[in-house]
C-alpha positions in Angstrom: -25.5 -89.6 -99.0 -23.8 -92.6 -97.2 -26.2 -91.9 -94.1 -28.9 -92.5 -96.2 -27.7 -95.3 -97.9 -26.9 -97.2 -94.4 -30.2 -96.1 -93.1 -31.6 -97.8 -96.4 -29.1 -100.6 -95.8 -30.7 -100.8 -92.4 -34.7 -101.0 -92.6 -33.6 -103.9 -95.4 -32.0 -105.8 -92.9 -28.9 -105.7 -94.6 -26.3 -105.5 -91.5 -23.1 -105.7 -93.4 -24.0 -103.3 -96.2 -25.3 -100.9 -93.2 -22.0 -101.3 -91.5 -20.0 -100.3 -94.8 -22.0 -97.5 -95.8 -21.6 -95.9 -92.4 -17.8 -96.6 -92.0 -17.6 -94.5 -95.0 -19.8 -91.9 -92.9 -16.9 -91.5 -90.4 -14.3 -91.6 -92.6 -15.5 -88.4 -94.0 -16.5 -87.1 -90.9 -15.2 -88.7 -87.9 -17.3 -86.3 -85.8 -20.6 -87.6 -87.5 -23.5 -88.1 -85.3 -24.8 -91.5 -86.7 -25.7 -93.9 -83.4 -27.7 -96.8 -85.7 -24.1 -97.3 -87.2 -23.5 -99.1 -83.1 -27.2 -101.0 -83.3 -25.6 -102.6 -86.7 -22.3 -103.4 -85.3 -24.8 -104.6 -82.0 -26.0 -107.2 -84.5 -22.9 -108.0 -86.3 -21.4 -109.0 -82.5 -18.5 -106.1 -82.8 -19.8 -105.6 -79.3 -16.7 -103.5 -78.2 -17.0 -101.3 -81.2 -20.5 -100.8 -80.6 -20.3 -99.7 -77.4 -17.5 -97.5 -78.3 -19.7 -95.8 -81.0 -22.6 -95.9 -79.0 -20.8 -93.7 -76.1 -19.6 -91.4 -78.8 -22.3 -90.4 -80.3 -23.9 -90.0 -76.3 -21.8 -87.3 -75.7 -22.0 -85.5 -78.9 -25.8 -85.6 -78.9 -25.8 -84.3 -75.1 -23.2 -81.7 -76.1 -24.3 -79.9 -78.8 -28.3 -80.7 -77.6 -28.7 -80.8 -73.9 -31.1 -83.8 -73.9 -30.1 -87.4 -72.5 -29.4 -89.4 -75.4 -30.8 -92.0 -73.4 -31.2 -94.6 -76.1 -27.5 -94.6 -76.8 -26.8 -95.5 -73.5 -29.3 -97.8 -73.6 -27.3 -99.8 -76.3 -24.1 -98.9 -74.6 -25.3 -100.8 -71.4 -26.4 -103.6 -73.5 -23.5 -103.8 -75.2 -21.8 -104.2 -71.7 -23.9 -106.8 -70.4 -24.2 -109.0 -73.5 -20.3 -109.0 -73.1 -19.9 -109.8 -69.3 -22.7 -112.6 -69.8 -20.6 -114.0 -72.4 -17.2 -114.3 -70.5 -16.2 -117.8 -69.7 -15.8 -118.4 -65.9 -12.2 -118.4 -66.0 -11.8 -114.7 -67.5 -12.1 -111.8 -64.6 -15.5 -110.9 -65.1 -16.0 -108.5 -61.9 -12.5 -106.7 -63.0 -13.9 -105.7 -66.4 -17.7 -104.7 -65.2 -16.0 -102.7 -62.6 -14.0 -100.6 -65.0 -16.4 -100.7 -67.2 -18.5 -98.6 -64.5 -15.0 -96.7 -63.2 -15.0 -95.1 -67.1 -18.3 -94.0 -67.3 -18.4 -92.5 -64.0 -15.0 -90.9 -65.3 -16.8 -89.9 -68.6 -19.9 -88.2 -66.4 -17.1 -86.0 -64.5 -15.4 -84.9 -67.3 -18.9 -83.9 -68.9 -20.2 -82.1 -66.1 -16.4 -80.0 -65.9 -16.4 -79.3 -69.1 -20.6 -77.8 -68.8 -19.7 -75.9 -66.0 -21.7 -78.8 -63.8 -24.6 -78.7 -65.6 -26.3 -82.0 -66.2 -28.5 -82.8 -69.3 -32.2 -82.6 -69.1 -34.1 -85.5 -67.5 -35.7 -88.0 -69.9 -39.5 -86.9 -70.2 -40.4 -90.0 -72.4 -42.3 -92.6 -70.0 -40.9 -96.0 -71.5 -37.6 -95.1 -72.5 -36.9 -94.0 -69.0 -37.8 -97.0 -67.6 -35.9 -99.3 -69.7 -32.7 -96.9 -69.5 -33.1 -97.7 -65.4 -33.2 -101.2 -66.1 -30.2 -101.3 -67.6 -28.6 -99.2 -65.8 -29.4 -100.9 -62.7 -28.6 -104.4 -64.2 -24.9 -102.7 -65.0 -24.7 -101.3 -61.1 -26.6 -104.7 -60.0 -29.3 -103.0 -58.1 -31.0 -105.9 -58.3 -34.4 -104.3 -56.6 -34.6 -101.7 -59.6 -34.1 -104.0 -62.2 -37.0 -106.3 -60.9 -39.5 -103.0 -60.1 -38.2 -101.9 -63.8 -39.4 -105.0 -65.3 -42.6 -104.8 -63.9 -43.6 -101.3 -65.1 -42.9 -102.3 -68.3 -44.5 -105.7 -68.4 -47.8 -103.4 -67.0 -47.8 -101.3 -70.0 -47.2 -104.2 -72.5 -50.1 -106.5 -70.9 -50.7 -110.5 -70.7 -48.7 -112.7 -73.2 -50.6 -113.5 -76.2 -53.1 -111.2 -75.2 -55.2 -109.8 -78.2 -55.0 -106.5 -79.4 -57.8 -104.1 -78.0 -56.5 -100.7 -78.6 -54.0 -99.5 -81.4 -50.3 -98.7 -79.8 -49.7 -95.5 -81.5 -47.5 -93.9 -79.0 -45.3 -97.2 -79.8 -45.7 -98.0 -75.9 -46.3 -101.5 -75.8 -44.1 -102.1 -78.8 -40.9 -100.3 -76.9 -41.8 -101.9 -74.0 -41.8 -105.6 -75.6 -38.6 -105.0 -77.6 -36.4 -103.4 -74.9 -37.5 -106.3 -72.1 -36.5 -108.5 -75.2 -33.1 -106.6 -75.4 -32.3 -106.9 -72.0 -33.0 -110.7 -71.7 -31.0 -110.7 -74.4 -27.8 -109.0 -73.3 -28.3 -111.2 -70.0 -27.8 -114.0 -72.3 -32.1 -115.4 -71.4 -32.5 -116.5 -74.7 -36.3 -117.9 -74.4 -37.5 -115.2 -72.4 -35.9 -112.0 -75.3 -37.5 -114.4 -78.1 -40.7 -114.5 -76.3 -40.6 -111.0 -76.1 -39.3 -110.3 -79.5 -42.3 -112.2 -81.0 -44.7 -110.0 -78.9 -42.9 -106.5 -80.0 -42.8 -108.0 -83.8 -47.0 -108.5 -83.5 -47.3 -105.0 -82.2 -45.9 -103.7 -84.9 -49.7 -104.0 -87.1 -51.1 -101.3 -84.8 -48.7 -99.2 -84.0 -49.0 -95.4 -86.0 -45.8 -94.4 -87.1 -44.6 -97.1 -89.7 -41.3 -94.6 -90.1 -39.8 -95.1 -86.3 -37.3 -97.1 -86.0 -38.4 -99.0 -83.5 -40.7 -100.8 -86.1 -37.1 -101.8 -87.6 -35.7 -103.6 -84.5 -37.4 -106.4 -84.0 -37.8 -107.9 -87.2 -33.5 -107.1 -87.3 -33.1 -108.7 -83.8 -35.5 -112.0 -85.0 -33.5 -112.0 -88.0 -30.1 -111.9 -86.6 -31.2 -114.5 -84.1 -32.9 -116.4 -86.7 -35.1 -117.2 -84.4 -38.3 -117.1 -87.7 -38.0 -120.9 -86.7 -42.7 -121.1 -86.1 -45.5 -122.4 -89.0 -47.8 -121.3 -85.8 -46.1 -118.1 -85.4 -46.4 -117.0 -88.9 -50.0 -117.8 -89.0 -50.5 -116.0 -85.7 -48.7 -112.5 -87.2 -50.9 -113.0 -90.1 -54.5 -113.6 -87.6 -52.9 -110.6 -85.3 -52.7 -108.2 -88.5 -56.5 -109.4 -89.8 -57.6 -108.6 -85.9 -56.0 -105.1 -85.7 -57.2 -104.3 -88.8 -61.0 -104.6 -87.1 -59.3 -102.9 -83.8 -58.8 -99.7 -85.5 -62.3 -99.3 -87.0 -63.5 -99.2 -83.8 -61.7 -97.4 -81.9 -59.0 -94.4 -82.5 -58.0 -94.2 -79.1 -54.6 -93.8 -77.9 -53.2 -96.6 -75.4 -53.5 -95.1 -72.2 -50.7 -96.2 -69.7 -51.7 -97.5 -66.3 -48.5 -96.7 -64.2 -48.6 -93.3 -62.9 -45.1 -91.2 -62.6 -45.1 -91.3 -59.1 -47.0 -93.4 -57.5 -49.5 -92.7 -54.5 -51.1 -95.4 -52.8 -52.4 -98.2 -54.7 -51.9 -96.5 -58.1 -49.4 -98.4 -59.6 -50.3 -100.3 -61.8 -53.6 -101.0 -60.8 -56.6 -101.7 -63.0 -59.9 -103.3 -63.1 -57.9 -106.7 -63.5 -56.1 -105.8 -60.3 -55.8 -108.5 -57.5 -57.8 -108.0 -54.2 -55.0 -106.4 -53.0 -55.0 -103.9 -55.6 -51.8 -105.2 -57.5 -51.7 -105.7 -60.9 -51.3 -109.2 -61.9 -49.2 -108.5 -64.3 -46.8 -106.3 -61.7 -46.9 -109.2 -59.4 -46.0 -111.8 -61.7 -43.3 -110.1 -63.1 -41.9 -109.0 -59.8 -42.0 -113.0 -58.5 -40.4 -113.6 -61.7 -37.6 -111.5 -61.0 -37.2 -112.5 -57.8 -37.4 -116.4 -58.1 -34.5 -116.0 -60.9 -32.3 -114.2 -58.3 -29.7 -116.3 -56.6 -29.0 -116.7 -52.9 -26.0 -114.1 -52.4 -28.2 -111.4 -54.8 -31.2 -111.3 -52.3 -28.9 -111.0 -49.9 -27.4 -108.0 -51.4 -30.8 -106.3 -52.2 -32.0 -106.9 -48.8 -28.5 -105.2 -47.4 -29.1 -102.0 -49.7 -32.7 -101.7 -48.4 -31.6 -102.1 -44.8 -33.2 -105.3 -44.3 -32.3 -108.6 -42.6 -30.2 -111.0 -44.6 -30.7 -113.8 -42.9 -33.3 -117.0 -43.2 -33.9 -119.3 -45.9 -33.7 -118.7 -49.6 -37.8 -118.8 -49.6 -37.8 -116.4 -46.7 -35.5 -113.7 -48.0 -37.7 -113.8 -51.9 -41.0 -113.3 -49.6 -39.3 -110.4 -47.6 -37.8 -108.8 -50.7 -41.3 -109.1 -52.6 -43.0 -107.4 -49.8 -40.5 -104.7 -49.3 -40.8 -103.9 -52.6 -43.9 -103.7 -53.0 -44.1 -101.6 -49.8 -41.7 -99.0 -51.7 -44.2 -98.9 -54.5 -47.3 -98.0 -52.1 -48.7 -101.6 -52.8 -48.2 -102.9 -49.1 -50.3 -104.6 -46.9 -50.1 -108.1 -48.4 -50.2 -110.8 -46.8 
């Protein structure tokens, strides 16, 4: 009954009622498998007791399931970040990221003795992979994964503003807006997540299942962030909703994705709209992106993990890393 009621609690936007209701869950059941209650502590900034709960209900689900509760440690990584990126320069930053990766390396030992070395099963769902290696990698500051990360999902949610020509039913572009948005977020990039929260909040008109809770997040996250702050926004949600509305009677096709698994050649990524070079705008953008926001001693350190030289000019080592990682995708030969 008090599940429910949070859950209800929840799609209202009503954090703090939420947060009751599902203390009361875990009071009668410690062992309770409830990982939203962590999304509304998330909101309520009880980071630490979010991640906590978000890393409990992890290893129950992969216990008693054998599937990667990957979304949990989505959230748990999130948590993480969104803490280091708010320490002041004087606490010990490095100290506390480090441990922070020393326990959950700890946690995956234990897990694996305790299941006879078994892992769980790999994630099979496209989007949700992706953005669990984004974070992931932002955590172990693989800063090459976390740029080729953001560009597979920036291909599957297409151009800013762009208008709607296919309904999203698999919820593709709509994940793929609102977990960029959460990472920006935990990173502490507040333009860049509330760009990206307004796109996830527009795909929301013409996405199929209404029930998924994914519909719920952004509208919580633009709430919390009170960031409903646009006349011209409101209007635009209201044009968006009147287009998709013409969107789906003509067409009931499913969004097809454009990256392939694993890329061969000049697959990834690459469409009609691709560049001469058979790169995908929208990957290449994205990529530069990530790179340009990288500082000098973080190029470095990607260049060192690919084997690379290290040494040049700021300019120099963005070009080099661009290429290479392009290269690694099968989109090489650029000039």
């Amino acid at each position: 009954r008090h599940t429910d009621e949070g859950m209800n609690y929840f799609k209202n936007l009503q954090m703090e009622e939420a947060d009751t209701s599902f203390r009361k869950v875990y009071t009668l059941k410690p062992t309770a498998y409830v990982w939203q209650a962590g999304i509304v502590q998330f909101y309520l900034c009880q980071l630490e007791k979010a991640q906590q709960t978000f890393g409990e209900n992890a290893a129950r689900y992969e216990s008693k399931f054998g599937e990667p509760a990957t979304e949990e440690r989505i959230w748990r990584d999130a948590c993480a970040l969104k803490i280091y990126s708010g320490m002041k320069r004087g606490e010990d930053k490095n100290n506390w990221l480090e441990e922070y990766k020393r326990k959950i390396v700890e946690e995956e030992e234990k897990r694996r003795e305790e299941e006879g070395g078994l892992g769980v099963a790999r994630e099979t769902r496209k989007v949700i992979r992706i953005a669990r290696d984004l974070f992931s990698a932002s955590i172990t500051s693989d800063h090459s994964t976390v740029a080729l990360s953001r560009a597979k999902l920036r291909s599957i949610c297409g151009e800013y503003g762009s208008p709607p020509t296919r309904l999203d039913r698999k919820m593709w572009r709509l994940s793929s807006w609102y977990y960029l948005g959460l990472h920006y977020d935990a990173l502490g990039e507040e333009e860049d997540s509330k760009a990206c929260m307004k796109m996830a909040l527009r795909q929301c008109f013409s996405t199929g299942n209404g029930s998924d809770i994914i519909h719920t997040l952004p509208v919580i996250h633009m709430s919390r962030r009170d960031w409903y702050d646009d006349d011209e926004f409101e209007e635009d949600l209201e044009e968006r909703g009147n287009t998709l509305r013409e969107v789906e009677k003509r067409s009931n096709e499913s969004y097809e994705w454009s990256f392939s698994d694993k890329p061969k050649g000049n697959t990834l990524g690459a469409s009609s709209s691709s560049t001469s070079g058979g790169v995908n705008p929208i990957i290449m953008e994205s990529i530069q992106d990530s790179v340009d926001k990288m500082k000098f001693t973080e190029l470095q350190d990607a260049l060192k993990k690919k084997g690379l030289k290290t040494s040049g000019s700021k300019s120099l080592l963005q070009e080099r890393l661009i290429c290479h990682l392009l290269d690694d995708e099968g989109l090489g030969g650029l000039p």
